[in-house]
MIDOSE-1310 file (N, C-alpha, C; in nm, 2 decimals, decimal comma, always signed):
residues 145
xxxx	-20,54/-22,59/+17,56/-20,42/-22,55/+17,48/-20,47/-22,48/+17,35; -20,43/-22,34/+17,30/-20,43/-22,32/+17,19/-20,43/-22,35/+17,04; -20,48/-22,35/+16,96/-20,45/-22,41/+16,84/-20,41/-22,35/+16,74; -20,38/-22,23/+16,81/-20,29/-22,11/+16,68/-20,16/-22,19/+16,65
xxxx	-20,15/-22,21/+16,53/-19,96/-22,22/+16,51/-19,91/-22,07/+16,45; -19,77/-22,13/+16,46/-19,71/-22,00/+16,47/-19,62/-22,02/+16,28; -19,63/-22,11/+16,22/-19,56/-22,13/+16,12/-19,68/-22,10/+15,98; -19,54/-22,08/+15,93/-19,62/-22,03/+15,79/-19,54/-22,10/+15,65
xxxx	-19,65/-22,17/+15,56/-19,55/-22,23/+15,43/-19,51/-22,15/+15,36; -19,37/-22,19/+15,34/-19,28/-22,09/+15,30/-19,22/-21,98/+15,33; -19,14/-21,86/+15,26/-19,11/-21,76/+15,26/-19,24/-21,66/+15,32; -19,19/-21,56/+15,46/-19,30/-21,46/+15,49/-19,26/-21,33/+15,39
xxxx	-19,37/-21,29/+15,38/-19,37/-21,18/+15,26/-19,39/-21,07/+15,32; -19,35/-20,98/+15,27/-19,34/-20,82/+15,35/-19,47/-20,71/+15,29; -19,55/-20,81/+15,24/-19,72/-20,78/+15,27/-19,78/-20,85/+15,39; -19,73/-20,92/+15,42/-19,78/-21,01/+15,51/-19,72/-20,96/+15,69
xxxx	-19,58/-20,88/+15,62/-19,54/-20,82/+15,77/-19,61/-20,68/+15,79; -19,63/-20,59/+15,64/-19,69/-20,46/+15,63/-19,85/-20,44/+15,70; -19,90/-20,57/+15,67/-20,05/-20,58/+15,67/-20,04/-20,64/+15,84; -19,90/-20,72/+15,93/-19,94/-20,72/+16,06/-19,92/-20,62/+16,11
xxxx	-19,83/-20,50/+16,07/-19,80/-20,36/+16,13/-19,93/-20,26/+16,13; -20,02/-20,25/+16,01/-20,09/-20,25/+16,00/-20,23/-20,24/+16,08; -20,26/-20,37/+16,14/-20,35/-20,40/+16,21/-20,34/-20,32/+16,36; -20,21/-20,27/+16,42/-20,17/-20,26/+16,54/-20,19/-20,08/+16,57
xxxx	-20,21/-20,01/+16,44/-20,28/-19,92/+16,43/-20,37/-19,85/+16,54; -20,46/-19,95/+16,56/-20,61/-19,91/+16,61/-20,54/-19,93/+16,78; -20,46/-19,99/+16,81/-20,40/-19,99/+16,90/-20,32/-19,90/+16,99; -20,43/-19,82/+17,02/-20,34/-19,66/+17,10/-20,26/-19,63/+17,19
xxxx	-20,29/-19,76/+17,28/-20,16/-19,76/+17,42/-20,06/-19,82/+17,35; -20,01/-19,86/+17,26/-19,91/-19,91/+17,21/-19,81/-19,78/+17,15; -19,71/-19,75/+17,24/-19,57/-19,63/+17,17/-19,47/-19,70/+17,16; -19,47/-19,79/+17,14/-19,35/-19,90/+17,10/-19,35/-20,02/+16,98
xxxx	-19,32/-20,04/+16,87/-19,29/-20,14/+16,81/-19,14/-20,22/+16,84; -19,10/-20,30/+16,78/-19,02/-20,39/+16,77/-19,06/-20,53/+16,67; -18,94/-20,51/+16,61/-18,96/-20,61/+16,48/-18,85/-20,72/+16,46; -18,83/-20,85/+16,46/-18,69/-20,95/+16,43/-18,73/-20,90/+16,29
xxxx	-18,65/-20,95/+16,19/-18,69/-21,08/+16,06/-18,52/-21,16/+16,06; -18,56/-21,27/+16,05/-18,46/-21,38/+15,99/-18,48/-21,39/+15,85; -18,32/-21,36/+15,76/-18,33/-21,37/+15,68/-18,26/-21,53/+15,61; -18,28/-21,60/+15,54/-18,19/-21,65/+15,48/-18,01/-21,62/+15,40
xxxx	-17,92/-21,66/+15,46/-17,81/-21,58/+15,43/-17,74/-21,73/+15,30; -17,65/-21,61/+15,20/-17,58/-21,76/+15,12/-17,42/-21,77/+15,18; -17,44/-21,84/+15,30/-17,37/-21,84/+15,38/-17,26/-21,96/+15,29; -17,13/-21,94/+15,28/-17,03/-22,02/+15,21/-17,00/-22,15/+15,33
xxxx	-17,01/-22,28/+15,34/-17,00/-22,38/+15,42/-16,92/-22,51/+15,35; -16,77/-22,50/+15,40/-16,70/-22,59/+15,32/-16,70/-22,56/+15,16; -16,66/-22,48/+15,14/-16,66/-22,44/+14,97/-16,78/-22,44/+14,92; -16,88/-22,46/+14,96/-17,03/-22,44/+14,89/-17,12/-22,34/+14,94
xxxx	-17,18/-22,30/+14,87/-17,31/-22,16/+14,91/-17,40/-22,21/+14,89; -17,50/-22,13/+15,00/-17,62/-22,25/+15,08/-17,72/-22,11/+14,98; -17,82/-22,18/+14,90/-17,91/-22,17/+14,80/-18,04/-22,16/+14,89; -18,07/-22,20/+14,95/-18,21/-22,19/+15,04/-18,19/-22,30/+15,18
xxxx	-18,31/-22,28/+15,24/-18,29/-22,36/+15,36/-18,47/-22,42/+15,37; -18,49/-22,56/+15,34/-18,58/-22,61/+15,40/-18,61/-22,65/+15,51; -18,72/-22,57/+15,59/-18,74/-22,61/+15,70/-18,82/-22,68/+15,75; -18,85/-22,77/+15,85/-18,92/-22,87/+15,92/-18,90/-22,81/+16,05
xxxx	-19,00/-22,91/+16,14/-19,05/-22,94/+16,27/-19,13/-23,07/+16,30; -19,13/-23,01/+16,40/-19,26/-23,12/+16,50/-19,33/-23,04/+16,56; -19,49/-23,02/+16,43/-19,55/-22,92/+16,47/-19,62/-22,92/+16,60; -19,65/-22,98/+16,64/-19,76/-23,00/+16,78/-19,65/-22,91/+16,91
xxxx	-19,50/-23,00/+16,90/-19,43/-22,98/+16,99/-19,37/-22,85/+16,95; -19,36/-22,78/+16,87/-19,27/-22,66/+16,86/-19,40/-22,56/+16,87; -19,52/-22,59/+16,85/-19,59/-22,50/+16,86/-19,62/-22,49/+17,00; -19,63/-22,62/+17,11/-19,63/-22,58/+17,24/-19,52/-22,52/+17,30
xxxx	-19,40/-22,55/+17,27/-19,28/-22,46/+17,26/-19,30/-22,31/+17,29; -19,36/-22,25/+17,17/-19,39/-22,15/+17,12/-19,52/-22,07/+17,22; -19,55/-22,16/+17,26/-19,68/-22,09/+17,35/-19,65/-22,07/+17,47; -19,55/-22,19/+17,50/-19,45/-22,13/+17,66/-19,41/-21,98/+17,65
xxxx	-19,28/-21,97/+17,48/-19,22/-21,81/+17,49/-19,30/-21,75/+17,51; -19,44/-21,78/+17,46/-19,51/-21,65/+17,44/-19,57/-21,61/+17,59; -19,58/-21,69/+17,67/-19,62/-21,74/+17,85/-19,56/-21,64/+17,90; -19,39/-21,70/+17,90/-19,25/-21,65/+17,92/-19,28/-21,51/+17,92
xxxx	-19,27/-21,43/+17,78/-19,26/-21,30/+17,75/-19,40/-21,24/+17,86; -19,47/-21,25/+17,81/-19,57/-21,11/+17,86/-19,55/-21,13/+18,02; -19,49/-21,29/+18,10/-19,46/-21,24/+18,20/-19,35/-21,14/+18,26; -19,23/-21,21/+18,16/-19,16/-21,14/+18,19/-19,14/-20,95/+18,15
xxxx	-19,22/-20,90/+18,04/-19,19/-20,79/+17,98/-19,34/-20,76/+17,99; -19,35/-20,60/+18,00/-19,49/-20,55/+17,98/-19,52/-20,53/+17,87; -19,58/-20,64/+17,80/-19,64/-20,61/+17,65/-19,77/-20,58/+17,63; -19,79/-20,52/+17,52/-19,96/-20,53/+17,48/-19,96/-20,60/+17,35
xxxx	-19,85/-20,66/+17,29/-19,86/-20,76/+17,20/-19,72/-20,86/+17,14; -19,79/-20,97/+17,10/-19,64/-21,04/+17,06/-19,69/-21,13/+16,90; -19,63/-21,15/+16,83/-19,66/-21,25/+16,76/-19,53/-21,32/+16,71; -19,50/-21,42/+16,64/-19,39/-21,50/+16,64/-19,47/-21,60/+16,52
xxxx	-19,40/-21,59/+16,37/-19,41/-21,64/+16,28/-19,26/-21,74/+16,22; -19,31/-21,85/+16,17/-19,18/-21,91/+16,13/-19,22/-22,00/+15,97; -19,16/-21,97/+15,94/-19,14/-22,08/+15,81/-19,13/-22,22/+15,79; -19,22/-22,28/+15,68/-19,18/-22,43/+15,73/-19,16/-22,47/+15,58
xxxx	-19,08/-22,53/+15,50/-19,04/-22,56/+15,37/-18,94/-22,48/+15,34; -18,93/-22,49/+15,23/-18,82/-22,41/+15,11/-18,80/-22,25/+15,14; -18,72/-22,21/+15,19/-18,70/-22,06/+15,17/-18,60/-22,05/+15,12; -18,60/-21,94/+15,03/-18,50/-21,91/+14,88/-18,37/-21,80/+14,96
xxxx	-18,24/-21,77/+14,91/-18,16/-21,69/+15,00/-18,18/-21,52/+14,97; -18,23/-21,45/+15,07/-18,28/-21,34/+15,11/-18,45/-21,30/+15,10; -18,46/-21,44/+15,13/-18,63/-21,43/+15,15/-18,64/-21,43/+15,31; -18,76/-21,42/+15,39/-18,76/-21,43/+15,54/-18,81/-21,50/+15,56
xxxx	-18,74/-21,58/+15,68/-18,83/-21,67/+15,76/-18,86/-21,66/+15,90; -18,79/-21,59/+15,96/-18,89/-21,58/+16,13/-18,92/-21,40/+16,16; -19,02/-21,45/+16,16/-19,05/-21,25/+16,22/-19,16/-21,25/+16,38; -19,08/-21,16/+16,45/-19,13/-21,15/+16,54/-19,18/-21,03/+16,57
xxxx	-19,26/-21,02/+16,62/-19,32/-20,87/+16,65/-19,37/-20,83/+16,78; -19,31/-20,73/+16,83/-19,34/-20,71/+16,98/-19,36/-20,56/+17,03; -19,46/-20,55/+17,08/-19,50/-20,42/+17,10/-19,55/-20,40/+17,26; -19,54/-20,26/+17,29/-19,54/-20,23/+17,42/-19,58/-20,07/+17,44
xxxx	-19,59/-20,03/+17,53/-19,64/-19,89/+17,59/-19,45/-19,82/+17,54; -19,36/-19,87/+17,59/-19,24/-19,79/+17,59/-19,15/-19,88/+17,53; -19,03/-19,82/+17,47/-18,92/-19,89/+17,39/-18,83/-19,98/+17,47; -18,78/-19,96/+17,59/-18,71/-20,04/+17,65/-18,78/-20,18/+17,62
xxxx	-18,89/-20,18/+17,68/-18,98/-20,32/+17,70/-18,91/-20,39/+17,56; -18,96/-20,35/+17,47/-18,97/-20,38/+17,31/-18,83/-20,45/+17,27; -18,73/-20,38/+17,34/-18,60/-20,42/+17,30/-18,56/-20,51/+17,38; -18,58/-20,54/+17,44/-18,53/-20,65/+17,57/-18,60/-20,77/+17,56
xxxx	-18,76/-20,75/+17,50/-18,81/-20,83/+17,46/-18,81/-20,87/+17,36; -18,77/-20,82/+17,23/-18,72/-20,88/+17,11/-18,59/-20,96/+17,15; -18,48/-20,94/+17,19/-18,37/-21,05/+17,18/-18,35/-21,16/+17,24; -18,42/-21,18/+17,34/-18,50/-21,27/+17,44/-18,59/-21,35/+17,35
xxxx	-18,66/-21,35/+17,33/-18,77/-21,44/+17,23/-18,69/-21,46/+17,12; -18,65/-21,40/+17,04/-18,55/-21,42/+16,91/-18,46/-21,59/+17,01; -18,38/-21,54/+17,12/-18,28/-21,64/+17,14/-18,38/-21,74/+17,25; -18,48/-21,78/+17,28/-18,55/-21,85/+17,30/-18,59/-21,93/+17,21
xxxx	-18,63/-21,89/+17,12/-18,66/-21,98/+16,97/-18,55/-22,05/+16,94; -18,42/-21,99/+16,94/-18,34/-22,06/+16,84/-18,32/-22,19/+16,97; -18,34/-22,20/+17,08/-18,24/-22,30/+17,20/-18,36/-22,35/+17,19; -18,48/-22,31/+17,21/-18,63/-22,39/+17,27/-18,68/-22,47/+17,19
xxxx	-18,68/-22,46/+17,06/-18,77/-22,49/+17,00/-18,75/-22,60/+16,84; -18,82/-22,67/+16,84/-18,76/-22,82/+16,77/-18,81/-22,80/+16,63; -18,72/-22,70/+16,60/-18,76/-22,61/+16,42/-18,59/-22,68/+16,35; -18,57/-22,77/+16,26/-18,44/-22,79/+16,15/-18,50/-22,74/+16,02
xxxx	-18,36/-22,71/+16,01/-18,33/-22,63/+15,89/-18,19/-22,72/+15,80; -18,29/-22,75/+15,68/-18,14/-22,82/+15,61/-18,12/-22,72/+15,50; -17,97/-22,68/+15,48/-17,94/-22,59/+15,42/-17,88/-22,68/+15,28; -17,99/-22,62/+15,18/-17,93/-22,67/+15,06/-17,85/-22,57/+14,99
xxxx	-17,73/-22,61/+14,96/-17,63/-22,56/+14,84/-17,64/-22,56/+14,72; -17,63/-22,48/+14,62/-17,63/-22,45/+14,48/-17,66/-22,57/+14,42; -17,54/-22,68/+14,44/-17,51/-22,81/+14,38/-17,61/-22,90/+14,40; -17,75/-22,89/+14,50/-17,81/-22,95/+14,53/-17,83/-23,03/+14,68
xxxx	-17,70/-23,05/+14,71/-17,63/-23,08/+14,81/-17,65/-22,99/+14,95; -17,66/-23,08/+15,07/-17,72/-23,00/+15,21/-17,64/-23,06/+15,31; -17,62/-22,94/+15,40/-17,59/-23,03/+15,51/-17,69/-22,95/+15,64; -17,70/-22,99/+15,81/-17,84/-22,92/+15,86/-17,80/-22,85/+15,90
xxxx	-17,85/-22,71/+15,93/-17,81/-22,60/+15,97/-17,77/-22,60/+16,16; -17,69/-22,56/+16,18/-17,68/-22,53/+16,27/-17,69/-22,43/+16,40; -17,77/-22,40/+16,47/-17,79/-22,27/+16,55/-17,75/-22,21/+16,59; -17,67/-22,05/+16,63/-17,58/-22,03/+16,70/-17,67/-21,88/+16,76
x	-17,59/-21,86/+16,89/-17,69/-21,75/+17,00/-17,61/-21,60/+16,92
């Protein structure tokens, strides 16, 4: 089994997404990108607005999770690359926390294979999110497709 995780402390930064675009470069059969990001939204929930969202897991298990999608994907879609980044702690509202990145020879691939992994994560994979409100106050986030 792999020992890559796929999570990162805190907020992903858009040096950190610039600098994975970046690398893919040198990669010439690739005519396709595809990019998620999840943003944190100040989503209003019973009269309060959600201030940030800390996240947890069960790293071991969501990372083998994660190594299925990634199984999943290149069987199902012809890629020449995938990566899948997630957040774990405090993310502030309009910081990122999941970015996915999927690349391929052609655009169809790319697109079919981004929404597919995006909604495999959110059903598969044993990532909570407690959404704290301004007041301090949280209740856990809930997933929806």
């Amino acid at each position: 089994m792999s020992t890559k995780t796929f999570f990162i402390q805190g907020p992903i930064s858009s040096e950190f997404i610039g600098n994975s675009i970046a690398k893919h470069q040198s990669k010439t059969t690739i005519g396709a990108h595809n990019i998620f990001l999840g943003q944190v939204r100040a989503d209003a929930i019973d009269g309060q607005t959600v201030a940030a969202i800390d996240y947890s897991a069960y790293e071991e298990m969501a990372d083998e999770s994660l190594n299925v999608i990634r199984e999943k994907a290149f069987a199902q879609f012809d890629l020449i690359c995938m990566h899948i980044y997630h957040s774990l702690g405090v993310v502030k509202v309009g910081e990122i926390c999941l970015f996915v990145f999927v690349s391929a020879t052609r655009r169809k691939q790319v697109y079919e294979a981004t929404e597919t992994i995006v909604n495999w994560i959110k059903t598969d994979v044993p990532i909570f999110g407690k959404e704290i409100f301004e007041n301090s106050t949280f209740t856990w986030k809930k997933n929806s497709l």
